[in-house]
Backbone as XML, in Angstrom:
<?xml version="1.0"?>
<chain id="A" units="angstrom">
  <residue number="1" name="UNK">
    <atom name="N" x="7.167" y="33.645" z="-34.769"/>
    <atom name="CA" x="8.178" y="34.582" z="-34.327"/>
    <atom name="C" x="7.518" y="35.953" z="-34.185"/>
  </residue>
  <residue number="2" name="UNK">
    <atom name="N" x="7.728" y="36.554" z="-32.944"/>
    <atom name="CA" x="6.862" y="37.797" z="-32.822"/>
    <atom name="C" x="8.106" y="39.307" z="-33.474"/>
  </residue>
  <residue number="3" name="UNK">
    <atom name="N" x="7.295" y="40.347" z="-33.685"/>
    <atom name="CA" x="7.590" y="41.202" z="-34.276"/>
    <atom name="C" x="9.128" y="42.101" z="-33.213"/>
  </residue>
  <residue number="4" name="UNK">
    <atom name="N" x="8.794" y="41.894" z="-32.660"/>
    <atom name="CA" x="10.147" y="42.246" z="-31.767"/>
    <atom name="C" x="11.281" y="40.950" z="-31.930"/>
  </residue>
  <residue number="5" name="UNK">
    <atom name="N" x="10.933" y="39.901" z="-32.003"/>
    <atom name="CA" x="12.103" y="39.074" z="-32.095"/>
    <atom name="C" x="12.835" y="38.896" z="-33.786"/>
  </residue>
  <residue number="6" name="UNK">
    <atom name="N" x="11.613" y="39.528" z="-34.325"/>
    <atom name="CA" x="12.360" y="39.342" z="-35.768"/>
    <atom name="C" x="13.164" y="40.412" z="-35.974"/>
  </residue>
  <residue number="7" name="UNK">
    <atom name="N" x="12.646" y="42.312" z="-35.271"/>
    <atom name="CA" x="13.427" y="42.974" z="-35.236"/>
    <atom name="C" x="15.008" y="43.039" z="-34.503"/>
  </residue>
  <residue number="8" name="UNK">
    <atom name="N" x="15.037" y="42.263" z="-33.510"/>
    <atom name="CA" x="16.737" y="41.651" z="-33.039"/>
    <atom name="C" x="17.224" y="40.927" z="-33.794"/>
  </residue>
  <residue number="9" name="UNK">
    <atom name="N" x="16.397" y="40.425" z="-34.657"/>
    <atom name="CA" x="17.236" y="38.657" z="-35.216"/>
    <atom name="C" x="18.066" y="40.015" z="-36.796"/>
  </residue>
  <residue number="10" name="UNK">
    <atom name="N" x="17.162" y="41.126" z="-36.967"/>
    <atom name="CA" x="17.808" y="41.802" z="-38.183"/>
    <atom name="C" x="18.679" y="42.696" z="-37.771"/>
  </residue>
  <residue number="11" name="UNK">
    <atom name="N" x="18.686" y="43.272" z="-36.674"/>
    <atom name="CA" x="19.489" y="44.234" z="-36.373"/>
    <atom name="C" x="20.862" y="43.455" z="-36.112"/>
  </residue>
  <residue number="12" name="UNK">
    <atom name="N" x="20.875" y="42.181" z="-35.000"/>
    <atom name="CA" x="22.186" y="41.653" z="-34.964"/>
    <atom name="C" x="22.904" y="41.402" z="-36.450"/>
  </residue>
  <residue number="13" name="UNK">
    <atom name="N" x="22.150" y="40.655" z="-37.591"/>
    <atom name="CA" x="22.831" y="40.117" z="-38.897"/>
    <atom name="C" x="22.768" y="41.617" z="-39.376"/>
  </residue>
  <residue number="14" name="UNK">
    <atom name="N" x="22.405" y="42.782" z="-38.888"/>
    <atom name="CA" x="23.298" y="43.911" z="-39.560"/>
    <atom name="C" x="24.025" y="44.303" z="-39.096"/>
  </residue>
  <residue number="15" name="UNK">
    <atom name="N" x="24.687" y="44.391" z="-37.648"/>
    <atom name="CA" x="25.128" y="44.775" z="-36.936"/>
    <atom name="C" x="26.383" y="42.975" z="-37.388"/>
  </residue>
  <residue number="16" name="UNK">
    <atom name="N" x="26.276" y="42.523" z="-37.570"/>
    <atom name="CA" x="27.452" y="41.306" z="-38.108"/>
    <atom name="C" x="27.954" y="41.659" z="-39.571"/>
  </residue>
  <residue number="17" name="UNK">
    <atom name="N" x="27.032" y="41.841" z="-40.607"/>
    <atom name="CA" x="27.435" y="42.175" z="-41.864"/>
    <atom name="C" x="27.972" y="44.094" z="-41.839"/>
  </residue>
  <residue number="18" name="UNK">
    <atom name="N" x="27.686" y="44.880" z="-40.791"/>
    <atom name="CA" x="28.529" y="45.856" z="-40.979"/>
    <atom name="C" x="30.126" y="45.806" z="-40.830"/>
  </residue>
  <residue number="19" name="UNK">
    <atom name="N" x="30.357" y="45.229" z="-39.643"/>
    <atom name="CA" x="31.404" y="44.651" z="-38.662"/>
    <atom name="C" x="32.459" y="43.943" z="-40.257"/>
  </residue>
  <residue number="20" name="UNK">
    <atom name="N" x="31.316" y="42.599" z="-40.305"/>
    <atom name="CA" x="32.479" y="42.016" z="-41.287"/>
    <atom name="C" x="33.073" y="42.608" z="-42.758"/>
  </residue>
  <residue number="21" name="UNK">
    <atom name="N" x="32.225" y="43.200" z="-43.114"/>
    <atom name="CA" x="32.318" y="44.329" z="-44.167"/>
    <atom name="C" x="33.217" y="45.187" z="-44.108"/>
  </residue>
  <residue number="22" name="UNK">
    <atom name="N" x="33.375" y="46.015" z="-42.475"/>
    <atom name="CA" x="34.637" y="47.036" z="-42.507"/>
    <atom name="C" x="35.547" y="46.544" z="-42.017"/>
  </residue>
  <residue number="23" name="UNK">
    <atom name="N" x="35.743" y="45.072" z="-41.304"/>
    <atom name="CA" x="36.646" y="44.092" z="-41.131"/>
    <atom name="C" x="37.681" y="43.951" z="-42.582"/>
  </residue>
  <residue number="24" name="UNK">
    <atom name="N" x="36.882" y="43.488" z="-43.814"/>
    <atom name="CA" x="37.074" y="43.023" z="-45.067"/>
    <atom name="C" x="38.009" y="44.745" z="-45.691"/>
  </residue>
  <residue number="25" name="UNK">
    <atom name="N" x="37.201" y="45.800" z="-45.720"/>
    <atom name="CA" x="37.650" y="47.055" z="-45.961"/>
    <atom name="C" x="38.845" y="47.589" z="-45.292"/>
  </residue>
  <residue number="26" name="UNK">
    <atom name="N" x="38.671" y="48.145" z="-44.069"/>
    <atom name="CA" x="39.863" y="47.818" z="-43.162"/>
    <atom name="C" x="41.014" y="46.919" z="-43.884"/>
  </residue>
  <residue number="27" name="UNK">
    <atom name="N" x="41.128" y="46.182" z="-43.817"/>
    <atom name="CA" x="41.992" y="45.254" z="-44.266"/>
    <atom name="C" x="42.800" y="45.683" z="-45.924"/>
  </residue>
  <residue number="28" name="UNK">
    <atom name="N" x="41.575" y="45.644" z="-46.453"/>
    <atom name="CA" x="42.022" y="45.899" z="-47.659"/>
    <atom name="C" x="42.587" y="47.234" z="-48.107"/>
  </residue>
  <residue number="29" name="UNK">
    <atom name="N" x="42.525" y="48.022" z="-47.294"/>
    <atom name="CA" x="42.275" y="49.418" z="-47.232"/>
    <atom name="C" x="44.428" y="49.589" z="-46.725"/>
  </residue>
  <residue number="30" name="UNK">
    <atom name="N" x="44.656" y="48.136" z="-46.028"/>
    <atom name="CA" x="45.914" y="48.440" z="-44.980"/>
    <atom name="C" x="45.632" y="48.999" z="-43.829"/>
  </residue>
  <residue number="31" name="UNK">
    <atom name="N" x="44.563" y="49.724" z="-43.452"/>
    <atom name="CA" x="44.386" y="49.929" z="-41.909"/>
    <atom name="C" x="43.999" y="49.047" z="-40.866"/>
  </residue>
  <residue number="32" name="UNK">
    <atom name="N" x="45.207" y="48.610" z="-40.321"/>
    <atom name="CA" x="45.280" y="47.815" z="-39.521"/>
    <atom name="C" x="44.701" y="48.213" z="-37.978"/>
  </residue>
  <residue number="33" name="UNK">
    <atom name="N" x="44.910" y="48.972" z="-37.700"/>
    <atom name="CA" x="43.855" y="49.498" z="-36.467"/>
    <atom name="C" x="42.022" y="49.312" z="-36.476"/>
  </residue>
  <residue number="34" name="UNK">
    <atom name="N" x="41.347" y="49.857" z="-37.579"/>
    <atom name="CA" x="40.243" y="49.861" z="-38.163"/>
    <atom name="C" x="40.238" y="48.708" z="-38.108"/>
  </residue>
  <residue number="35" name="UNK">
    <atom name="N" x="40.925" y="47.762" z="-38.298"/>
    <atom name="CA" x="40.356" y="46.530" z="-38.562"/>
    <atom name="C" x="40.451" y="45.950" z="-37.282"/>
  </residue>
  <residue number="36" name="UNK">
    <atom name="N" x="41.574" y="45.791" z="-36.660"/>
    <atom name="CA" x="41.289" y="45.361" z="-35.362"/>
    <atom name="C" x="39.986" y="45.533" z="-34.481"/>
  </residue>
  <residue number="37" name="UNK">
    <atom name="N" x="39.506" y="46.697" z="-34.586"/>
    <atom name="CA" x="37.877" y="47.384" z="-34.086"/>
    <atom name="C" x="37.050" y="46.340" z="-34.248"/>
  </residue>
  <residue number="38" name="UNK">
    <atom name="N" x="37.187" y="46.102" z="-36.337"/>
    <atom name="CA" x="35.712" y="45.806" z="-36.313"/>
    <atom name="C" x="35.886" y="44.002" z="-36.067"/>
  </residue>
  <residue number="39" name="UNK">
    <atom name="N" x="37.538" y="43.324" z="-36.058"/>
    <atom name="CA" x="36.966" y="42.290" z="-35.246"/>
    <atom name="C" x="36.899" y="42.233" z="-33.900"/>
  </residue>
  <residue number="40" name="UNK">
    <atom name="N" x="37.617" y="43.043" z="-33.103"/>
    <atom name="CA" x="37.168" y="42.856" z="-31.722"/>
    <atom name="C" x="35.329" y="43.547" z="-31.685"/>
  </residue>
  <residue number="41" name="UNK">
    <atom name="N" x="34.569" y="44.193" z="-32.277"/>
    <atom name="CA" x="33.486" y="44.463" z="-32.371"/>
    <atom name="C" x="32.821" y="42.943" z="-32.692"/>
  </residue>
  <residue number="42" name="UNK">
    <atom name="N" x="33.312" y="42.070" z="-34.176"/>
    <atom name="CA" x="32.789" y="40.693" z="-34.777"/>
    <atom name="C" x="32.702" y="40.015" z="-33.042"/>
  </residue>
  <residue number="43" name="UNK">
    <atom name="N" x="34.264" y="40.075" z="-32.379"/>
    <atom name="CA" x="34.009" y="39.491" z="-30.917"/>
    <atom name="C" x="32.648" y="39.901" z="-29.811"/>
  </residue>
  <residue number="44" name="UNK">
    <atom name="N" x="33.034" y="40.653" z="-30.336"/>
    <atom name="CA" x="31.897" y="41.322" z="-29.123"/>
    <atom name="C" x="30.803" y="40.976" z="-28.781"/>
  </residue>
  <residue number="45" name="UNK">
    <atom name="N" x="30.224" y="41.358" z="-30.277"/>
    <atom name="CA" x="28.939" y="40.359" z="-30.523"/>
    <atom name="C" x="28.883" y="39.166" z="-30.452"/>
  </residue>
  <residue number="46" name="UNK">
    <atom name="N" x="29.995" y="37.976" z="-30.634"/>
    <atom name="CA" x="29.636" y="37.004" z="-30.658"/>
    <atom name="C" x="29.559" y="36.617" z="-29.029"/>
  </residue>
  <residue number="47" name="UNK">
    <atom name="N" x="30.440" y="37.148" z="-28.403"/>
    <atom name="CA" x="30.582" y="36.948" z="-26.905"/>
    <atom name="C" x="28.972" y="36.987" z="-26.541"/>
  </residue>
  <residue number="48" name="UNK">
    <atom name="N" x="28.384" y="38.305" z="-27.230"/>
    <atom name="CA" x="27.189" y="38.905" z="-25.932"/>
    <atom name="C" x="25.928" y="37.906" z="-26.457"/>
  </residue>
  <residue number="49" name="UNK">
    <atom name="N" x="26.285" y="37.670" z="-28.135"/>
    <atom name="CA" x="25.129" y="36.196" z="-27.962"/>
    <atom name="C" x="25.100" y="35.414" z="-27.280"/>
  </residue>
  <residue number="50" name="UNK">
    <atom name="N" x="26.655" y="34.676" z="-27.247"/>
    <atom name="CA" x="26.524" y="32.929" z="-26.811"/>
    <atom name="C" x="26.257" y="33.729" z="-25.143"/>
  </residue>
  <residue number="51" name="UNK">
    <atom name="N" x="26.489" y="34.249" z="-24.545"/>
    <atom name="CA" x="26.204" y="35.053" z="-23.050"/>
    <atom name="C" x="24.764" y="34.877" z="-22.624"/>
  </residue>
  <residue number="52" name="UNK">
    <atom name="N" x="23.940" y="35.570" z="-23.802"/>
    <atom name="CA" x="22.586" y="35.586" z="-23.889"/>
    <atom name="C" x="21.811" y="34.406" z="-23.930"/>
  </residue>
  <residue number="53" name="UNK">
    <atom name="N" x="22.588" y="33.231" z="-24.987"/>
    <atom name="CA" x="21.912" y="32.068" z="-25.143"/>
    <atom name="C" x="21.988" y="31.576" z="-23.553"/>
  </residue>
  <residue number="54" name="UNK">
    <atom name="N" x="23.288" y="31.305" z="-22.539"/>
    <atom name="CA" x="23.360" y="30.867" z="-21.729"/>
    <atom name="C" x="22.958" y="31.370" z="-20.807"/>
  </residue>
  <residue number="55" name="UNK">
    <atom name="N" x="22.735" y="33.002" z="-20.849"/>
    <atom name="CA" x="21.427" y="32.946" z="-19.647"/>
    <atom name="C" x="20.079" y="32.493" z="-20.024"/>
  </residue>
  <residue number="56" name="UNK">
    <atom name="N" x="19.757" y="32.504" z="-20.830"/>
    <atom name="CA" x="18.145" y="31.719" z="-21.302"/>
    <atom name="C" x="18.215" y="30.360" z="-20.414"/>
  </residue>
  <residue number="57" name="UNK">
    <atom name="N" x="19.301" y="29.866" z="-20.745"/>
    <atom name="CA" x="19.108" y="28.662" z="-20.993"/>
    <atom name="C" x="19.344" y="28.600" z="-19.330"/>
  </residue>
  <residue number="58" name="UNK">
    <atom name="N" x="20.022" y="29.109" z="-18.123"/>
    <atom name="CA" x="20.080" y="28.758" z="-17.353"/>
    <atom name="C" x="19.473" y="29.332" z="-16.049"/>
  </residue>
  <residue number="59" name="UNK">
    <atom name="N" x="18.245" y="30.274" z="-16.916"/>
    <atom name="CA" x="17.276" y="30.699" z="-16.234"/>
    <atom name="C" x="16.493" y="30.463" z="-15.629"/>
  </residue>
  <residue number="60" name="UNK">
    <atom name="N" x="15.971" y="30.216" z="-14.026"/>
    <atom name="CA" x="14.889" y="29.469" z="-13.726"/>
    <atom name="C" x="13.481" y="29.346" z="-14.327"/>
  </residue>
  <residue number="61" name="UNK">
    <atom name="N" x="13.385" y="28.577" z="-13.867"/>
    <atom name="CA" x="11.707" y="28.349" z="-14.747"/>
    <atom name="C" x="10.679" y="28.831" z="-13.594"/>
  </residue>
  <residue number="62" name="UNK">
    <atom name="N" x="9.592" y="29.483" z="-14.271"/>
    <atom name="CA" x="8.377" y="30.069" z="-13.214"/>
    <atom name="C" x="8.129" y="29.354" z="-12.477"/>
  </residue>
  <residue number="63" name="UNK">
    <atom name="N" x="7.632" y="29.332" z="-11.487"/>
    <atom name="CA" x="7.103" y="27.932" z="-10.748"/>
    <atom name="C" x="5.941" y="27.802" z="-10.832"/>
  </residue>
  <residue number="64" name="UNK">
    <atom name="N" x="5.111" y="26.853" z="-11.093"/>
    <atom name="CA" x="3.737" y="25.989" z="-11.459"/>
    <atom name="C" x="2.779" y="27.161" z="-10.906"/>
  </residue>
  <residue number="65" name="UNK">
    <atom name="N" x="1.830" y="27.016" z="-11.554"/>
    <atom name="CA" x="0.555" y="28.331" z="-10.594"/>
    <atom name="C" x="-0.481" y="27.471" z="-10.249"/>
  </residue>
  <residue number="66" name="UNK">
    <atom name="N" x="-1.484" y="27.369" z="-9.764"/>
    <atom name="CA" x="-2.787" y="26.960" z="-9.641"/>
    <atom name="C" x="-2.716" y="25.392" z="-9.387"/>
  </residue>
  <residue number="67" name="UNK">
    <atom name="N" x="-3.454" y="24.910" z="-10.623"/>
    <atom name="CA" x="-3.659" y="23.249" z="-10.442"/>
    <atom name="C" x="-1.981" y="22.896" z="-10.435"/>
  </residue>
  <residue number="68" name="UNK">
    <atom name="N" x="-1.625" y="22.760" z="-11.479"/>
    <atom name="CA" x="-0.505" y="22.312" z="-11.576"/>
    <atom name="C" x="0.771" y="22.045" z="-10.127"/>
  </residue>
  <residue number="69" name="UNK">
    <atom name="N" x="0.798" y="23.622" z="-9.213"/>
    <atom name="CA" x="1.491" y="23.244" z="-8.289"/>
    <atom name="C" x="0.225" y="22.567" z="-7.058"/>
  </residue>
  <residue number="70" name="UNK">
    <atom name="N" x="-1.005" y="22.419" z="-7.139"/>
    <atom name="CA" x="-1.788" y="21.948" z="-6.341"/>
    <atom name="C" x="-1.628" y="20.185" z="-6.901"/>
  </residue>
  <residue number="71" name="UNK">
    <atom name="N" x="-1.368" y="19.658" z="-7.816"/>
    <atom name="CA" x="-1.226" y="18.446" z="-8.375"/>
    <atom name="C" x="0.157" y="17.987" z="-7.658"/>
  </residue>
  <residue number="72" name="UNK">
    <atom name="N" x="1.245" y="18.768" z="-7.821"/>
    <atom name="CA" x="2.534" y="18.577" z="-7.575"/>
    <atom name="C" x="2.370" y="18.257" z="-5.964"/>
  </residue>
  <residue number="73" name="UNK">
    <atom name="N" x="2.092" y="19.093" z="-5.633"/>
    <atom name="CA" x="2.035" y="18.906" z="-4.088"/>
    <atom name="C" x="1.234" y="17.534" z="-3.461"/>
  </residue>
  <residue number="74" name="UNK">
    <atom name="N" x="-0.504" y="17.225" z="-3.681"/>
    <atom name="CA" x="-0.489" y="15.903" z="-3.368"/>
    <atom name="C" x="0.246" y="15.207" z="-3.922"/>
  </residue>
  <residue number="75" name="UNK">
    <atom name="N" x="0.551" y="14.954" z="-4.811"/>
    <atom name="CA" x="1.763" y="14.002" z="-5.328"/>
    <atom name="C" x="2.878" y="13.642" z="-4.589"/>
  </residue>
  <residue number="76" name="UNK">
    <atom name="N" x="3.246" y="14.560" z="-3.951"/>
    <atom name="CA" x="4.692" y="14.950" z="-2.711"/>
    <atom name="C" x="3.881" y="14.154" z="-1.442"/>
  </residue>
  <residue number="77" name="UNK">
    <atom name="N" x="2.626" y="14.312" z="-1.062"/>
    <atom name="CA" x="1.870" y="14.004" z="0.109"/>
    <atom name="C" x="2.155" y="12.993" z="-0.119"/>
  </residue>
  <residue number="78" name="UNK">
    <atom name="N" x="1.066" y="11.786" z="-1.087"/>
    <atom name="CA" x="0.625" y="10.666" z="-1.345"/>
    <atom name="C" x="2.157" y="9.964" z="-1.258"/>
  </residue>
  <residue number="79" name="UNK">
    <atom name="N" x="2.894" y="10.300" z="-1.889"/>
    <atom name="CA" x="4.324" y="9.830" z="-1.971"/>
    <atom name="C" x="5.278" y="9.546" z="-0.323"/>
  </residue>
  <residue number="80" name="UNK">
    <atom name="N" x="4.844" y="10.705" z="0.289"/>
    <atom name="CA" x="5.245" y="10.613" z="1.787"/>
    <atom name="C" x="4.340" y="9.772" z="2.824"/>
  </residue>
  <residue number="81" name="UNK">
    <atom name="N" x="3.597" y="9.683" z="2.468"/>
    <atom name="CA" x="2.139" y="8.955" z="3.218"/>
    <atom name="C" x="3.223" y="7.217" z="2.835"/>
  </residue>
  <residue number="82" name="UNK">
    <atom name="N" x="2.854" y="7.020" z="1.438"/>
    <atom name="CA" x="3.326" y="6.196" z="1.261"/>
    <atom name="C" x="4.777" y="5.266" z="1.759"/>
  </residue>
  <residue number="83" name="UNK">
    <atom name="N" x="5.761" y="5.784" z="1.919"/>
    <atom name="CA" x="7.238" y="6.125" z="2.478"/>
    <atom name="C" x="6.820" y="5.429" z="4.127"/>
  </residue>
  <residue number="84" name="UNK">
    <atom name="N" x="6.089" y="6.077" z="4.623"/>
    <atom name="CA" x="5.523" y="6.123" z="6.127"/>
    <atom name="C" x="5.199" y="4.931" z="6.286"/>
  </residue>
  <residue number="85" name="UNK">
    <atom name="N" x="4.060" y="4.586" z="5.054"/>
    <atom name="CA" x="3.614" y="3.260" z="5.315"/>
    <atom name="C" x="4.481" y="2.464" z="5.683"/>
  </residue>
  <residue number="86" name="UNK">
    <atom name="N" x="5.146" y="2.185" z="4.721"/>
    <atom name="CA" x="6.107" y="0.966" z="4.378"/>
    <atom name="C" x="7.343" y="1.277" z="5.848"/>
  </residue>
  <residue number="87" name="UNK">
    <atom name="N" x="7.936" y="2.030" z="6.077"/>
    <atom name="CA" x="8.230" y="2.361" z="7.178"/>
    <atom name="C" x="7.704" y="1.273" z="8.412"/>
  </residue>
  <residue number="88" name="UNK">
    <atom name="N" x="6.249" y="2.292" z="8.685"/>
    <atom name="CA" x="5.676" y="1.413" z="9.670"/>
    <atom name="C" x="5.768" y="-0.347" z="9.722"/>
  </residue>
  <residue number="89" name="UNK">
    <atom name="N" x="5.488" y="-0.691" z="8.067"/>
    <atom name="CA" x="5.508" y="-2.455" z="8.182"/>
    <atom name="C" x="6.544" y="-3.095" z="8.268"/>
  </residue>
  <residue number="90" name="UNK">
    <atom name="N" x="7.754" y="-2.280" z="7.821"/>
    <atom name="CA" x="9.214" y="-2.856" z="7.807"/>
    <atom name="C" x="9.850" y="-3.201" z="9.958"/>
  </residue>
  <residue number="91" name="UNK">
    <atom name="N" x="9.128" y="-1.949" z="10.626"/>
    <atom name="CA" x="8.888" y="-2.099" z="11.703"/>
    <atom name="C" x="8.006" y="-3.270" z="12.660"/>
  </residue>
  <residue number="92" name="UNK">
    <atom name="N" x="7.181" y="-3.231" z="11.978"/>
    <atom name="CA" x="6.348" y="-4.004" z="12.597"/>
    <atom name="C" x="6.825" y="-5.571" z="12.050"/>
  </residue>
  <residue number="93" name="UNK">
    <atom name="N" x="7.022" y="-5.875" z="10.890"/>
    <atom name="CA" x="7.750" y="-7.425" z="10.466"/>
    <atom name="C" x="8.879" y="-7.510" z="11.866"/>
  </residue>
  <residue number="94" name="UNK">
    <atom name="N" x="9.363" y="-6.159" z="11.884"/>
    <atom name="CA" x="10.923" y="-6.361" z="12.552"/>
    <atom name="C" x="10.424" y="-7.167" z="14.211"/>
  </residue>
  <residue number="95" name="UNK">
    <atom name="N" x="9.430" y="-6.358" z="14.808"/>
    <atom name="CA" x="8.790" y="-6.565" z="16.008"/>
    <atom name="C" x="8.539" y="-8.352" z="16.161"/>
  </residue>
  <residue number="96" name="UNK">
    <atom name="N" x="7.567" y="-8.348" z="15.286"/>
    <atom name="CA" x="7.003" y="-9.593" z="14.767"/>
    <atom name="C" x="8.341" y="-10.915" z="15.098"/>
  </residue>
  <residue number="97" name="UNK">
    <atom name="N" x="9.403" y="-10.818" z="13.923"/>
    <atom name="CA" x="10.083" y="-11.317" z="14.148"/>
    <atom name="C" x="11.150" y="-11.914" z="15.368"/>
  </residue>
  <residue number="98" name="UNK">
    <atom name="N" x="11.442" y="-10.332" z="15.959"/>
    <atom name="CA" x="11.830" y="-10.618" z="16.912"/>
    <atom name="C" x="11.285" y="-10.850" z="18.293"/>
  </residue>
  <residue number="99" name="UNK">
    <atom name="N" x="9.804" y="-11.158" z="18.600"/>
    <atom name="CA" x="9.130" y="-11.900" z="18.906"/>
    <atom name="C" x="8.913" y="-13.359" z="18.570"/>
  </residue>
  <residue number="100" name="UNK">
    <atom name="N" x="8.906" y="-14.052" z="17.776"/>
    <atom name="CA" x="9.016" y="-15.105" z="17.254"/>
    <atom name="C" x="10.693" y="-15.794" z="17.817"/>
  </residue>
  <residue number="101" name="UNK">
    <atom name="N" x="11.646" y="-14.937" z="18.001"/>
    <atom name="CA" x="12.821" y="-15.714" z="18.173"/>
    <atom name="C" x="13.214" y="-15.636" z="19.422"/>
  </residue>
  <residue number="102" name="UNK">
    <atom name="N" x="12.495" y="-14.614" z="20.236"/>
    <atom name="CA" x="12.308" y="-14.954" z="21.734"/>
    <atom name="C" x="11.547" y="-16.173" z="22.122"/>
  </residue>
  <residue number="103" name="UNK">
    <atom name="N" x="10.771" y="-16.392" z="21.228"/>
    <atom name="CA" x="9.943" y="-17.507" z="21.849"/>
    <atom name="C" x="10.555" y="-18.802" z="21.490"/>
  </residue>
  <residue number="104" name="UNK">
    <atom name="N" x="11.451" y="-19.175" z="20.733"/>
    <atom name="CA" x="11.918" y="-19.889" z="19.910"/>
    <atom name="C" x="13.071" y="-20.219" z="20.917"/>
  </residue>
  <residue number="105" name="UNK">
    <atom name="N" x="13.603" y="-19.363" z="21.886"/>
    <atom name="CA" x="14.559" y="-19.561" z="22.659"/>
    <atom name="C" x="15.989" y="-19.071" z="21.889"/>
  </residue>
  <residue number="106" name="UNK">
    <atom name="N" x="15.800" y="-18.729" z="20.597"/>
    <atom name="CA" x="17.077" y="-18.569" z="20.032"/>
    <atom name="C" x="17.880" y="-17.350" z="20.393"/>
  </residue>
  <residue number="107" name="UNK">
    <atom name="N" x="17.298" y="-16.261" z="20.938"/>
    <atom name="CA" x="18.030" y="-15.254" z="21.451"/>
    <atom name="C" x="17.795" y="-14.727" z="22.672"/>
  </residue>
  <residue number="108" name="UNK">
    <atom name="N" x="18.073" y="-14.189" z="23.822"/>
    <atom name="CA" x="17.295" y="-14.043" z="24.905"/>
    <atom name="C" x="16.908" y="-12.446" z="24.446"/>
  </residue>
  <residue number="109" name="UNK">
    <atom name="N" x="15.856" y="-12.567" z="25.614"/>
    <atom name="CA" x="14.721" y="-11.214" z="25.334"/>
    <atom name="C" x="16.396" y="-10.154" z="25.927"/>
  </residue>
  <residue number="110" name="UNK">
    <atom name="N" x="16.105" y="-8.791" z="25.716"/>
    <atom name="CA" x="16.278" y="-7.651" z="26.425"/>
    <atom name="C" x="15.821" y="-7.427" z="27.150"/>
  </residue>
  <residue number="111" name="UNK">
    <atom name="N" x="16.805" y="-7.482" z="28.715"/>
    <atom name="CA" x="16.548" y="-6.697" z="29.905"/>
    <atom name="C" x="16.382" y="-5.548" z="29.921"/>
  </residue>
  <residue number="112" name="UNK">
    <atom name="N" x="15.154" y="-5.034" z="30.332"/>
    <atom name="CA" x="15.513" y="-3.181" z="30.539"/>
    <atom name="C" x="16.081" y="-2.793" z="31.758"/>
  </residue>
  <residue number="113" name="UNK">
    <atom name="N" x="16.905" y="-1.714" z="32.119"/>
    <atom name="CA" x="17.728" y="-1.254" z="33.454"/>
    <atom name="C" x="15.939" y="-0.356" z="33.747"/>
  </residue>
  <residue number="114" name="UNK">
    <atom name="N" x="16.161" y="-0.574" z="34.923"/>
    <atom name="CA" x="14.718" y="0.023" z="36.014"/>
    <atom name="C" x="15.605" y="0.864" z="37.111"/>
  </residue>
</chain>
């Protein structure tokens, strides 16, 4: 944990134990206004954490630098190359075949219009 993150992680749990403290006082005290403060303050904070957690969390991620997006990318190639292939043979069986059933007499060829 670096020295800046430990200084937020203390300031919020003081900035919570002040809050709930004059929450508790407030209260006890009968000032009902004061107290309202320090829980809409207890709110506040809790709002601007869970806020914070969920932009972290739904922050994009850097995108790859160097090898890594140079890896990614043939990967994308080899993968499309591949795709193509199979493409081409699914074509060519098709050809194949329907050659075979012209000759077979089972379907007549296609006329082309000239």
């Amino acid at each position: 944990m670096t020295r800046r993150s430990k200084l937020w992680k203390w300031a919020a749990g003081l900035y919570a134990f002040i809050n709930v403290a004059g929450l508790a006082y407030a209260g006890a005290e009968g000032e009902e206004m004061h107290a309202y403060l320090h829980l809409f303050l207890i709110l506040l904070g809790l709002a601007g954490y869970v806020g914070w957690r969920l932009a972290r969390r739904a922050s994009p991620k850097e995108l790859p630098r160097g090898q890594q997006a140079d890896d990614r990318l043939q990967y994308l190639q080899q993968s499309v190359d591949a795709m193509a292939l199979e493409v081409e043979r699914i074509g060519e069986a098709q050809r194949f075949s329907d050659k075979l059933r012209v000759e077979r007499g089972e379907t007549p060829p296609l006329k082309k219009d000239q």
